[in-house]
matplotlib code that plots the C-alpha trace (Angstrom):
import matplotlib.pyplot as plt

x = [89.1, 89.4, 91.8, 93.7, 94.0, 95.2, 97.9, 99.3, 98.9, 99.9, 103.3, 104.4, 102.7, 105.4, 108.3, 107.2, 108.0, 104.4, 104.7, 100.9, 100.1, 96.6, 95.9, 95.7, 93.0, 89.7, 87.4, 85.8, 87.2, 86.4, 84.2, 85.0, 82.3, 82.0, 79.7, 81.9, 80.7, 79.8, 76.3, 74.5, 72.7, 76.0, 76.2, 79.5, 80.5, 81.1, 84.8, 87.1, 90.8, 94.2, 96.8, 100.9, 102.6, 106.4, 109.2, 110.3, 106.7, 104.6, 101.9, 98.7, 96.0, 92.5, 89.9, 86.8, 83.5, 80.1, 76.9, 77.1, 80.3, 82.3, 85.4, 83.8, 86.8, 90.7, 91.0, 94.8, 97.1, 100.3, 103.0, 103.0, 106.8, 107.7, 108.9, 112.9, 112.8, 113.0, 111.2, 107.5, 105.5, 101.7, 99.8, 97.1, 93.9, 92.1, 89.5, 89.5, 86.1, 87.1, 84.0, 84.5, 87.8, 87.8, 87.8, 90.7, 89.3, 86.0, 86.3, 86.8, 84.1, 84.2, 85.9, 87.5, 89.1, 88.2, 89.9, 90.6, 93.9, 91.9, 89.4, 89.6, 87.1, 89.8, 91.9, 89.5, 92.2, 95.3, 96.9, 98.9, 99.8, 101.9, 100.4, 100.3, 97.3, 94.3, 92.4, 93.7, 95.2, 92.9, 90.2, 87.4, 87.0, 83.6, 83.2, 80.1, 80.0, 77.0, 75.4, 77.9, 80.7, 84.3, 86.0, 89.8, 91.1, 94.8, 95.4, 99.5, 102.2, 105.9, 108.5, 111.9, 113.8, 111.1, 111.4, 111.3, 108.3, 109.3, 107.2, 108.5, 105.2, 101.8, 99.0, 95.2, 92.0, 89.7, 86.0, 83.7, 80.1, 76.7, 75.4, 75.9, 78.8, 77.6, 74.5, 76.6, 77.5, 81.4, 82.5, 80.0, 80.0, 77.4, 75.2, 76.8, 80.2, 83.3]
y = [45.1, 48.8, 46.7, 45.9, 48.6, 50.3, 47.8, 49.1, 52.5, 52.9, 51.3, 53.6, 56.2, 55.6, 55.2, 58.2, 60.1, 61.9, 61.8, 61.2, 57.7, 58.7, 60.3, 56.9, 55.9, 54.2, 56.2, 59.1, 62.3, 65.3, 68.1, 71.4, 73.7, 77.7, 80.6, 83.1, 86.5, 86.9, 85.3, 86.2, 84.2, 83.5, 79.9, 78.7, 76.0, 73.4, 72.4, 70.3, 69.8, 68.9, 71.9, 69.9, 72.6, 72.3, 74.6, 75.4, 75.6, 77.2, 78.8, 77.9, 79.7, 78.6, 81.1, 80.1, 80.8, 81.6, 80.0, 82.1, 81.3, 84.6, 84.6, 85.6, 84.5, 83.6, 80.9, 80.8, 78.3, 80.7, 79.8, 81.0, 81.7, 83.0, 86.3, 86.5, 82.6, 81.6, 78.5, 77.4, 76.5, 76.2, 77.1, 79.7, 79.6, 82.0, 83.3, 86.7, 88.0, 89.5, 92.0, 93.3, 93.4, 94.7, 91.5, 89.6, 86.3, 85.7, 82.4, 84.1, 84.4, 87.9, 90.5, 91.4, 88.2, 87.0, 88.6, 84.9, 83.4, 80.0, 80.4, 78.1, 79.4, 82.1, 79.0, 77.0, 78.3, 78.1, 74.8, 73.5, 70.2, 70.9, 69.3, 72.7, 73.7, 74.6, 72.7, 69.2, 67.8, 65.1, 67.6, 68.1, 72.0, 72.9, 76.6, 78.0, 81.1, 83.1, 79.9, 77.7, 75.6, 75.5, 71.7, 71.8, 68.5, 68.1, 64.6, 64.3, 66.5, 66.2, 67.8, 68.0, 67.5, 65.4, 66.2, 70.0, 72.4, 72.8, 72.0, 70.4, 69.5, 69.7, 68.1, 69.4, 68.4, 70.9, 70.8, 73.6, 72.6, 74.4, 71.7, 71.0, 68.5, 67.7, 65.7, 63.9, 60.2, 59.5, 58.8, 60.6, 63.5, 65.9, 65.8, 67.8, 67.5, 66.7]
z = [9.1, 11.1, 13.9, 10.9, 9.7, 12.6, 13.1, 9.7, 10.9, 14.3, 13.5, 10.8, 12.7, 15.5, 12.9, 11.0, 14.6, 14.7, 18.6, 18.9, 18.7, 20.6, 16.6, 16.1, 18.4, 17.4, 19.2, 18.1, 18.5, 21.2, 19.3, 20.2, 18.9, 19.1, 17.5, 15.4, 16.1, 12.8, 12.0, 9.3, 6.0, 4.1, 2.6, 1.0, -1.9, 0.4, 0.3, 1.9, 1.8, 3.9, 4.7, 4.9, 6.9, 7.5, 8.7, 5.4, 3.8, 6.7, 5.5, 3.6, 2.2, 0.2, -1.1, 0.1, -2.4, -1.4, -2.8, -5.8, -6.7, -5.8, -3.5, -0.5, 2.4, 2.7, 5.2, 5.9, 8.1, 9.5, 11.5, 15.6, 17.2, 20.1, 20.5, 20.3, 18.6, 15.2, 15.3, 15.6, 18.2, 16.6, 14.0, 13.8, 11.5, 10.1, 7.6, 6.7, 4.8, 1.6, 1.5, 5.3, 5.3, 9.0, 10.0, 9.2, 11.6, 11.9, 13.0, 16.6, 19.1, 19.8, 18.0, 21.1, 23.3, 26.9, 29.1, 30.6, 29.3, 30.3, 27.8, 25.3, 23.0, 22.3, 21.8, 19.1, 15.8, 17.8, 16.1, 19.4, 19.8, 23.0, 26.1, 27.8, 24.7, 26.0, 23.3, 23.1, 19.8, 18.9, 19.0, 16.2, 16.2, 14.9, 14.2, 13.0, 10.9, 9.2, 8.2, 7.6, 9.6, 9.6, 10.9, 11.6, 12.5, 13.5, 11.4, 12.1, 13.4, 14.7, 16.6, 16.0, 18.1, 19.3, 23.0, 21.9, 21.8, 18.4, 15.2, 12.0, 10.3, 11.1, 8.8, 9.0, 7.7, 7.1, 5.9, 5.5, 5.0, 5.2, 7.6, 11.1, 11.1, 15.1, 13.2, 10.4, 11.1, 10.9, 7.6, 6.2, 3.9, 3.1, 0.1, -2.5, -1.0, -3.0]

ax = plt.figure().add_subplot(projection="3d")
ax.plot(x, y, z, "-o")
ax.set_aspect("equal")
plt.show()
């Protein structure tokens, strides 16, 4: 049943022009995971959703409720372009803490980055599907904060023109969860999940 399913897929994947027929793939995907700098006792309402970015509609935004049901965080999906261009390159995520407002990412590492341009834990929210990124498209990122994880999944994305750097759409799956999504089996969703 999957390998037909995936013959359905892969060839309106290729038709749709999403320029990544390794999205396709059967395997499982890489997992990516960091520590934000911020770790404290904070649970969320778990939550999971899909973010449709395109040129013309290229942002996103989703409060983000702790356990007692009070808009704790703004996670947010925002365009990247190169200085002196107009168009996009990547996307960024982020989730800004509504009570510190200080921080306006704490799904970084380190309030301050690496000095290494290499490091791709500096990289883990950078949305980049160019095969210059220093954290490969078809990877799971897995970011833990206080005590509860971010995923961010690049599902489907396309250039135009498609030899270009440049992005016309870029779909994302993202799941936030209390429990460690490392120890879930695929498919799977957490108890309590929607």
């Amino acid at each position: 049943m999957k390998g037909l399913l995936l013959a359905a897929i892969l060839p309106a994947a290729l038709f749709a022009g999403l320029g990544a027929p390794s999205l396709c793939a059967q395997q499982a995907p890489a997992v990516f995971y960091a520590e934000s700098f911020r770790q404290g006792a904070t649970h969320i309402i778990e939550d999971d959703f899909e973010a449709k970015l395109t040129s013309q509609d290229s942002s996103y935004r989703e409060r983000i409720k702790d356990s007692r049901g009070t808009d704790r965080y703004v996670f947010s999906i925002e365009p990247v372009v190169p200085v002196g261009d107009t168009k996009i390159t990547s996307w960024q995520a982020k989730l800004a803490d509504l009570q510190h407002k200080l921080y306006d990412n704490v799904l970084l590492t380190s309030v301050v980055p690496s000095d290494s341009p290499d490091d791709p834990k500096d990289a883990i929210t950078k949305l980049d599907p160019s095969r210059f990124a220093k954290v490969p498209v078809q990877t799971k990122r897995i970011i833990k904060v206080d005590s509860f994880y971010v995923v961010l999944q690049i599902k489907a994305f396309r250039f135009n023109p498609p030899d270009s750097p440049y992005l016309e759409s870029m779909t994302v799956a993202v799941d936030f969860t209390n429990n460690d999504p490392r120890n879930r089996v695929e498919g799977q969703k957490d108890e309590g999940q929607k």
